[in-house]
C-alpha positions in Angstrom: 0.0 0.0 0.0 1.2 3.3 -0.8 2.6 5.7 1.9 1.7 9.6 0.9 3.1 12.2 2.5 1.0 15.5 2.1 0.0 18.8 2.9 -3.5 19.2 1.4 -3.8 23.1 1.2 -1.0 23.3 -1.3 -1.8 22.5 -5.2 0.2 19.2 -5.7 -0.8 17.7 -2.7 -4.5 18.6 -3.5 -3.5 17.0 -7.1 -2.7 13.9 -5.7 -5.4 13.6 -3.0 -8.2 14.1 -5.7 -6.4 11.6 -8.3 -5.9 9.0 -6.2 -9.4 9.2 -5.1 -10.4 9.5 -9.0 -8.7 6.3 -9.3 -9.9 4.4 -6.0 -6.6 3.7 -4.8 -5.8 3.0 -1.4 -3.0 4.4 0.5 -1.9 5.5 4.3 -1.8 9.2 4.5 0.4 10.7 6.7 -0.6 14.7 7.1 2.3 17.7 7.0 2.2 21.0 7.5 4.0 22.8 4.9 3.7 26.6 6.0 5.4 24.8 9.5 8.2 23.5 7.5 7.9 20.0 8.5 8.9 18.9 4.9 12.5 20.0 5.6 12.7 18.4 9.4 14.9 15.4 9.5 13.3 12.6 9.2 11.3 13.7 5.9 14.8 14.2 4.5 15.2 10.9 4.9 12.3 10.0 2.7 12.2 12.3 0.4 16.1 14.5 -0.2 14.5 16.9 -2.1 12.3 18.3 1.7 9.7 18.7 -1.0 5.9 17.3 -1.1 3.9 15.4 -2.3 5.8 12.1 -1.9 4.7 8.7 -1.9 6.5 5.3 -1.2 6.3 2.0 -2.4 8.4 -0.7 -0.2 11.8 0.4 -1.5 10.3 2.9 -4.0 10.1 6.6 -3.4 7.9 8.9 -5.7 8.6 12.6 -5.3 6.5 14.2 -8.4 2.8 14.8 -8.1 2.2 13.6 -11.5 4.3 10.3 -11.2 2.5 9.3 -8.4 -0.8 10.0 -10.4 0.6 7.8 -12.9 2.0 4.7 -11.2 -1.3 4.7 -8.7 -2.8 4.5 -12.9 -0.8 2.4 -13.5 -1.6 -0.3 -10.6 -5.3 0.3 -10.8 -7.7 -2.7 -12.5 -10.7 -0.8 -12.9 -10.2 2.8 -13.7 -9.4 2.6 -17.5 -10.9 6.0 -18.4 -9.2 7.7 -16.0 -6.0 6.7 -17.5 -6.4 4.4 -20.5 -4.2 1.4 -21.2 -4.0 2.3 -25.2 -0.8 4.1 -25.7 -2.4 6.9 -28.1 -4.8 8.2 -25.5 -1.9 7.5 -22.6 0.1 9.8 -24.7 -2.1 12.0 -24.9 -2.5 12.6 -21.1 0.9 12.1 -20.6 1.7 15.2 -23.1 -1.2 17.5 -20.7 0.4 15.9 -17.7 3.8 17.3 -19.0 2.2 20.9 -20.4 0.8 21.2 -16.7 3.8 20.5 -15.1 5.8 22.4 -17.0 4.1 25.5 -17.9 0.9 26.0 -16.2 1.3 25.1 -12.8 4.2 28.3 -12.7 1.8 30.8 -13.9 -0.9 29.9 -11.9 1.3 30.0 -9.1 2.7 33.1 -9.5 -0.6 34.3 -8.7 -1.3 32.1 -5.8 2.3 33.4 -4.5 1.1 37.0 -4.7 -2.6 36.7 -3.4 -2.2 33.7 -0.6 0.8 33.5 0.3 2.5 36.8 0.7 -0.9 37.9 2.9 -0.1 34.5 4.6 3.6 35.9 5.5 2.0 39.7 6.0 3.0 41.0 3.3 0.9 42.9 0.0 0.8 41.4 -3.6 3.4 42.5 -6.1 0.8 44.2 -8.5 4.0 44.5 -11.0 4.5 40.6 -11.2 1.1 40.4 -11.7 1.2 42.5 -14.9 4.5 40.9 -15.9 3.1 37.1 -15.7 -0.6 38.3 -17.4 0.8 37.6 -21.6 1.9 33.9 -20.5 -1.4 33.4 -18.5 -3.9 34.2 -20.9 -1.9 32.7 -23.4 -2.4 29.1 -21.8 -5.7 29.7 -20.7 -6.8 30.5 -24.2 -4.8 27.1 -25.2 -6.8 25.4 -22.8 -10.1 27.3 -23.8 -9.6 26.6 -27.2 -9.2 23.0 -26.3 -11.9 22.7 -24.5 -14.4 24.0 -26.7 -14.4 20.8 -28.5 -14.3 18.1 -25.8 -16.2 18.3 -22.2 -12.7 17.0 -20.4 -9.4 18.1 -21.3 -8.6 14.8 -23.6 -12.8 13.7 -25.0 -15.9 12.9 -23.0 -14.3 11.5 -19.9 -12.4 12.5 -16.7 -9.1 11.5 -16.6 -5.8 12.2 -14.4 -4.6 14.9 -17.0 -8.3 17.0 -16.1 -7.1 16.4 -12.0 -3.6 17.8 -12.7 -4.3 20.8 -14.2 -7.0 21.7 -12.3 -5.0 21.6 -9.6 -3.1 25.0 -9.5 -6.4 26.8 -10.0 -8.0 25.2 -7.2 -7.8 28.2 -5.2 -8.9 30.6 -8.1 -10.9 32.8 -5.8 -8.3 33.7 -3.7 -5.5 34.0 -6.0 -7.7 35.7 -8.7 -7.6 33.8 -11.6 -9.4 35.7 -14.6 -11.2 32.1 -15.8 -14.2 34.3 -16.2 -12.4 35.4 -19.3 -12.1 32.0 -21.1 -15.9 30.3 -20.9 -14.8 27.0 -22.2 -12.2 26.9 -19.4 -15.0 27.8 -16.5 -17.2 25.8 -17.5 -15.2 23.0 -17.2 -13.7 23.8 -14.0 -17.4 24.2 -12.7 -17.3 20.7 -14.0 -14.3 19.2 -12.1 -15.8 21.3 -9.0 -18.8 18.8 -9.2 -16.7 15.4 -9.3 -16.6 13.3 -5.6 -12.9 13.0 -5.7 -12.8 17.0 -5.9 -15.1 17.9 -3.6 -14.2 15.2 -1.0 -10.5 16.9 -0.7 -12.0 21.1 -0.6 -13.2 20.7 3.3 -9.3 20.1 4.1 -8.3 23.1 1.8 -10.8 25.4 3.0 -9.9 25.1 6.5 -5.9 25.2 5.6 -6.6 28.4 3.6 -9.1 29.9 6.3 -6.7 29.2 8.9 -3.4 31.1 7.3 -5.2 33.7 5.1 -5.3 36.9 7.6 -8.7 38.2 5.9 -11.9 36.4 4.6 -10.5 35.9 1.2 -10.4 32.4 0.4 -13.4 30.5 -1.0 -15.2 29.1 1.8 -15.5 31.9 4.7 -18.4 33.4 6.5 -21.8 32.6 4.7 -22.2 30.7 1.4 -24.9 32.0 -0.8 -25.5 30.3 -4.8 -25.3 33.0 -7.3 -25.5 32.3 -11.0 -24.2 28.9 -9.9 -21.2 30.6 -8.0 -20.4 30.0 -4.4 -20.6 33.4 -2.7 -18.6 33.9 0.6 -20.6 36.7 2.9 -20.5 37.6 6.7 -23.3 39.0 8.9 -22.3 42.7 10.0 -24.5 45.6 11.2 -24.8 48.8 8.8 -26.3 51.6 9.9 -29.7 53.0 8.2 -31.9 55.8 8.6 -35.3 56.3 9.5 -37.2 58.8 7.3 -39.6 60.5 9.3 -43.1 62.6 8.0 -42.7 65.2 10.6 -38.6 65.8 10.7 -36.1 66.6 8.8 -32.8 64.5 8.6 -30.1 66.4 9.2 -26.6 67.0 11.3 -24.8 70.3 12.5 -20.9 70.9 11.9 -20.0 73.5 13.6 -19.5 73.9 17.6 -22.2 76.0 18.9 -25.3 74.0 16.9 -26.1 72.1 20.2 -29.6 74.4 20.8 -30.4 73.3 17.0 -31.2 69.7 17.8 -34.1 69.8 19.2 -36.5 68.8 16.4 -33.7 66.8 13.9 -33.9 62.9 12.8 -30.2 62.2 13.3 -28.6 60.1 10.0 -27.8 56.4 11.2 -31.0 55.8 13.6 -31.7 52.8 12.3 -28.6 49.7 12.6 -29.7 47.0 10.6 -27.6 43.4 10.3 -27.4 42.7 6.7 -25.2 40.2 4.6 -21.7 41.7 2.8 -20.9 39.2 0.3 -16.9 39.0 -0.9 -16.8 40.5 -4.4 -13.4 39.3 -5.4 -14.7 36.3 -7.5 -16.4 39.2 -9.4 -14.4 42.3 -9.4 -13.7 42.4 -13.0 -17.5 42.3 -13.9 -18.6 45.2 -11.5 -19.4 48.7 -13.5 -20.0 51.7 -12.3 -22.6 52.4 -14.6 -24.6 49.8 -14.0 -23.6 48.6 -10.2 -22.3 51.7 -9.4 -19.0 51.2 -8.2 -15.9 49.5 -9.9 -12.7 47.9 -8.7 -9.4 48.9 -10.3 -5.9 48.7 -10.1 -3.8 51.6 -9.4 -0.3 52.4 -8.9 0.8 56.2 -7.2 4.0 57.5 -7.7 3.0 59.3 -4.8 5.2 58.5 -1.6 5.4 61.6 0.9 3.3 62.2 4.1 -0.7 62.2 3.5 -0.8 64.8 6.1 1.0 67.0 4.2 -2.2 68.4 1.6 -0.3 70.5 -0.8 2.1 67.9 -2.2 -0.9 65.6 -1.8 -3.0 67.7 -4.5 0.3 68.9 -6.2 1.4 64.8 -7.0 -1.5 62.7 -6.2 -4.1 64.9 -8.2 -2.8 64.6 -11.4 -2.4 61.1 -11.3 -6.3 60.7 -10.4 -6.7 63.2 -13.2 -5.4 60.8 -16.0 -6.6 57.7 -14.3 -10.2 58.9 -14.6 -9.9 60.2 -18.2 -8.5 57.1 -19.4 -11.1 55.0 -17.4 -14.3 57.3 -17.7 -13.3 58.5 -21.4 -14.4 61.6 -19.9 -13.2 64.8 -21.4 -12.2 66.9 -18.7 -11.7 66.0 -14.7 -11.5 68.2 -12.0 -10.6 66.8 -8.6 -11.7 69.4 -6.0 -10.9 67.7 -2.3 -10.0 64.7 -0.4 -10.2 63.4 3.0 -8.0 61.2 5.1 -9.8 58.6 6.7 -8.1 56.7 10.0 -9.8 55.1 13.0 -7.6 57.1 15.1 -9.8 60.1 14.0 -12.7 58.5 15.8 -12.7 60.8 18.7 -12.4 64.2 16.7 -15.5 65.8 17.1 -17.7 65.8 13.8 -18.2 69.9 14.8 -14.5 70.6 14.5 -14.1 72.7 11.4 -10.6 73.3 11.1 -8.6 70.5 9.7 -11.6 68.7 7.6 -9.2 66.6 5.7 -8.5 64.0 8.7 -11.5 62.1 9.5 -12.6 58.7 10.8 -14.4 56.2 8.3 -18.4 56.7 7.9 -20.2 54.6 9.7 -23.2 55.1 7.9 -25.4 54.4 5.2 -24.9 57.3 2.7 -24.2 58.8 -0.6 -22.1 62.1 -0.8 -24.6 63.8 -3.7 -28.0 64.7 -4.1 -30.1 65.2 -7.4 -30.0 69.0 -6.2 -26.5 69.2 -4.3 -24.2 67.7 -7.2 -25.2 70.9 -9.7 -25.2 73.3 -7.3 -21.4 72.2 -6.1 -20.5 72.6 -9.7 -21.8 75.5 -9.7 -20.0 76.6 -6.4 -16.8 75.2 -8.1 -16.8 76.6 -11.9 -18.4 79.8 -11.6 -19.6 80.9 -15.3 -18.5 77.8 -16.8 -20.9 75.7 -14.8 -23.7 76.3 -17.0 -21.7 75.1 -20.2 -20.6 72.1 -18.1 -24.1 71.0 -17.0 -25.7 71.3 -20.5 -23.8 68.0 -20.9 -23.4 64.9 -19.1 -21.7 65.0 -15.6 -20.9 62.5 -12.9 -19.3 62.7 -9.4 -16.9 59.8 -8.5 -14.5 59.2 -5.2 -11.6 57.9 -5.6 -11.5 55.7 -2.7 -8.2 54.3 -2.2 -6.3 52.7 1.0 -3.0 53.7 2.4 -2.0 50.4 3.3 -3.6 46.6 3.3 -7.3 47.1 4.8 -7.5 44.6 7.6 -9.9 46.4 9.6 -13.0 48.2 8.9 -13.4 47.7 4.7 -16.4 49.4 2.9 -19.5 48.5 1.8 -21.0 49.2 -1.3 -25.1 48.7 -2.0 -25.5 47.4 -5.7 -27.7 50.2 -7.3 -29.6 46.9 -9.0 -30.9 46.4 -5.7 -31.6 49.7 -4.7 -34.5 51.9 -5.9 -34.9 55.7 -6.0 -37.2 55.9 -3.4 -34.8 53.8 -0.8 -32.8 57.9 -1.2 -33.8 60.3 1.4 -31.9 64.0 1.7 -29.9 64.3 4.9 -28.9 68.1 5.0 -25.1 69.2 6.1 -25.6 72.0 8.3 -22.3 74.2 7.8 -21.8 77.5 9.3 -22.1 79.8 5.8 -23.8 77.1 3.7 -26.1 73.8 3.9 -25.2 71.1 1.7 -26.9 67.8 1.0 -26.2 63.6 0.7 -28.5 61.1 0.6 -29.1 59.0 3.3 -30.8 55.3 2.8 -33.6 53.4 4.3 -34.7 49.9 3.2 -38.6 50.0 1.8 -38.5 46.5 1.5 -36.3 44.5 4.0 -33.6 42.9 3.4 -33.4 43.6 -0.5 -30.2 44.9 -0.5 -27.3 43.2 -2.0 -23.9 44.3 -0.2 -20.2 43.8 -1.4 -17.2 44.4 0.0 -13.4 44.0 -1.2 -11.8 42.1 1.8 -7.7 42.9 1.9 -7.6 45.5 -0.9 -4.1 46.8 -0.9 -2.9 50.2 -1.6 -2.2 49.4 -5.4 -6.1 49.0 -5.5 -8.8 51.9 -5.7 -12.9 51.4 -6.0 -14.4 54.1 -8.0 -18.1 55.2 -6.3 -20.3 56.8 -8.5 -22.4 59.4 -6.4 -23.8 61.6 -8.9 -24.2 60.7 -12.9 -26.6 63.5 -14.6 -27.8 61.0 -17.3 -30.6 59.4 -16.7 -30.9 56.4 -19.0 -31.8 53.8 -16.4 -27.9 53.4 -15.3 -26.5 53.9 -11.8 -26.7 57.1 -10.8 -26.2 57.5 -6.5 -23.9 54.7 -4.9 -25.0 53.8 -1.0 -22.0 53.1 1.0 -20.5 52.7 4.3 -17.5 51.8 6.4 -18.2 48.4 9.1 -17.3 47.0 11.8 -15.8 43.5 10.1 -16.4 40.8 12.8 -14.0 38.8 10.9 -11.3 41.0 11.7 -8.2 39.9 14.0 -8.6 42.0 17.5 -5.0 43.3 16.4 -5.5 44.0 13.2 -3.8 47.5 12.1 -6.1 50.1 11.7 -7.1 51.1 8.3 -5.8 53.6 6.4 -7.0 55.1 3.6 -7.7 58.4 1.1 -10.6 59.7 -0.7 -10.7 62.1 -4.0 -13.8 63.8 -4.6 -13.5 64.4 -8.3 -15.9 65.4 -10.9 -16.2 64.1 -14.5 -17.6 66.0 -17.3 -18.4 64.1 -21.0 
């Protein structure tokens, strides 16, 4: 009987779990913890000189290569013949995928496992840079295999073999590590497929629970809630967000300036109404989210940007151009003007919300909101552009922040409402009462409960921004006002830095 020596959260191991279950084989398994280096201890070097697993061992036969073992448990099996066929044409065949896998796609999928799971494993941020670098040789052998597998079901004809196990192997934490398979139908399809066999899903408990346990945030497929959507497994947790109640008789508003208190006496305060609500993980769908339509986006960005964020003149002098040209090329707007920013840290937290000096340093919103109004986004362009403003609003014009962290969010993420779930009469005006001026947001309210749909972006780095759309003048049935909030994650470690992170108010004109 064969003697395997394994660690099933990393992709060979997984490979030869599933394949030897594929091909019924029996074996003693003796569990390792990679990430604990006990492949290197002693004793394993014994086994195995390489300190490397998988291995498997056959009396006075040692096997240290994932696909070898697949192929020798094959090879000693009576009754799985599809799995691995005794005729030498269709052998070869899975042998040459076996070797393609090893040899080509297991390294760039892996490059993206290193950057997503494991350096957030060791504390560290992804390398957006090796990202970009590795994407040509990526899609390149996903379109190989997409092309292939628009003209058989498995990757070699109708049936599953040990060629199908082995390369789906390094994509068997796609979620995590980000894989764009929604890119290549042929190629998600299929995976959906191999996500459906026994001897897959018998070996994901142990994966989930390795990946749960080492990944610092909720990233990994598997976490908080599960939820079917579109015939994808959606990861949510249960956190409380904080509504308002729209009253007949009061008006919803808040006071920012010190001596306001004898105002109160007749106000609806914003965030009177702390709902629990589901936040699902959005990073299975990041690269499908629009801003027209959902009314937020997810994007990569890179800032040359690397003095103090205190510091607000080199802050708009560097920083502001670069949002400038991010949004043109994004938007295909034709002129962008970005007109403030705030800071957001929780150390904030106790600055009073009446302080008016020093606006740029605040804590994260706790509340259910949007930063524009119908009435308030014209009026602030008006403020803004003086005698241009009319020529501006004759066309169409959007407000979008910039919202962007300083440094890995571990702690108190944002939520954003998908507009498809969110009807215009779920908006109510909260007024800003400033000293010279009253401005407006919108504030939210659920007419019916629990419609809401809520995503979140759990460990977005700094090399990451989400655009929120709070004001689009068009009105052609796409998003137009964004509802969002900061939360209180209770997935969070108790240590967990605080978060960081940088807004730009900017407007957009077409």
């Amino acid at each position: 009987m064969l003697e395997v020596y394994l660690d099933p959260c990393t992709i060979n191991c997984r490979k030869v779990l599933a394949g030897l279950d594929l091909l019924d084989t029996k074996y003693n398994l003796h569990e390792m913890n990679y990430f604990k280096g006990e492949q290197k201890s002693e004793d394993f070097i014994k086994i195995n000189p390489m300190a490397t697993i998988p291995a498997a061992v056959d009396g006075d036969l040692t096997i240290t290569e994932s696909n070898a073992i697949l192929q020798y448990a094959a090879d000693h099996s009576d009754h799985v013949e599809k799995a691995y066929p005794k005729d030498t044409k269709k052998r070869a065949e899975i042998n040459t995928w076996l070797l393609w896998e090893a040899s080509a796609w297991f390294s760039t999928c892996y490059t993206h496992v290193v950057q997503y799971v494991v350096q957030p494993i060791m504390g560290g941020e992804p390398n957006e840079e090796i990202i970009k670098a590795e994407a040509p040789q990526w899609n390149k052998l996903a379109g190989i295999l997409n092309d292939q597998l628009s003209k058989t079901k498995y990757i070699t004809g109708d049936d599953v073999t040990i060629a199908d196990i082995a390369i789906a192997s390094p994509m068997h934490m796609w979620e995590a590590s980000r894989l764009p398979i929604d890119k290549y139908p042929n190629l998600q399809r299929w995976y959906a497929d191999i996500e459906k066999l026994p001897s897959w899903q018998k070996t994901q408990g142990a994966v989930q629970k390795s990946i749960l346990d080492l990944l610092p945030k909720n990233q990994a497929n598997g976490g908080g809630q599960q939820s079917k959507q579109n015939g994808t497994t959606e990861n949510s947790i249960r956190a409380t967000l904080n509504y308002t109640k729209a009253l007949d008789d009061q008006l919803t508003e808040i006071y920012f300036y010190e001596d306001a208190e004898g105002k109160y006496k007749n106000v609806n305060e914003p965030g009177n109404d702390a709902q629990e609500v589901n936040i699902t993980d959005g990073w299975h769908r990041a690269k499908e989210f629009s801003y027209d339509k959902h009314g937020f986006s997810l994007h990569d960005f890179s800032s040359s940007y690397n003095g103090a964020w205190e510091d607000e003149s080199r802050v708009k002098n560097h920083l502001y151009p670069e949002i400038v040209s991010f949004l043109k090329h994004t938007t295909g707007a034709k002129e962008v003007l970005v007109f403030d920013h705030t800071i957001r840290t929780k150390k904030n937290a106790n600055k009073a919300i009446t302080q008016e000096s020093n606006t740029t340093q605040r804590a994260p919103v706790r509340l259910v909101h949007c930063d524009y109004t119908n009435d308030s986004a014209p009026l602030r362009v008006k403020q803004l552009l003086g005698d241009r403003a009319d020529d501006l609003l004759s066309r169409r014009v959007a407000f979008f922040n910039v919202w962007k962290p300083l440094a890995r969010v571990e702690e108190m993420p944002l939520a954003m409402c998908d507009v498809t779930t969110s009807p215009p009469e779920d908006y109510f005006k909260l007024f800003l009462r400033y000293r010279e001026r009253t401005g407006e947001n919108y504030v939210m309210r659920q007419t019916t409960p629990n419609s809401h749909k809520w995503w979140y972006f759990p460990g977005m780095n700094s090399n990451q921004v989400i655009l929120l759309k709070t004001f689009d003048s068009e009105q052609d049935g796409r998003a137009r006002f964004v509802g969002h909030s900061a939360f209180e994650d209770p997935t969070s470690k108790p240590d967990a830095p605080e978060r960081e992170s940088i807004e730009i108010r900017t407007i957009v004109f077409f």
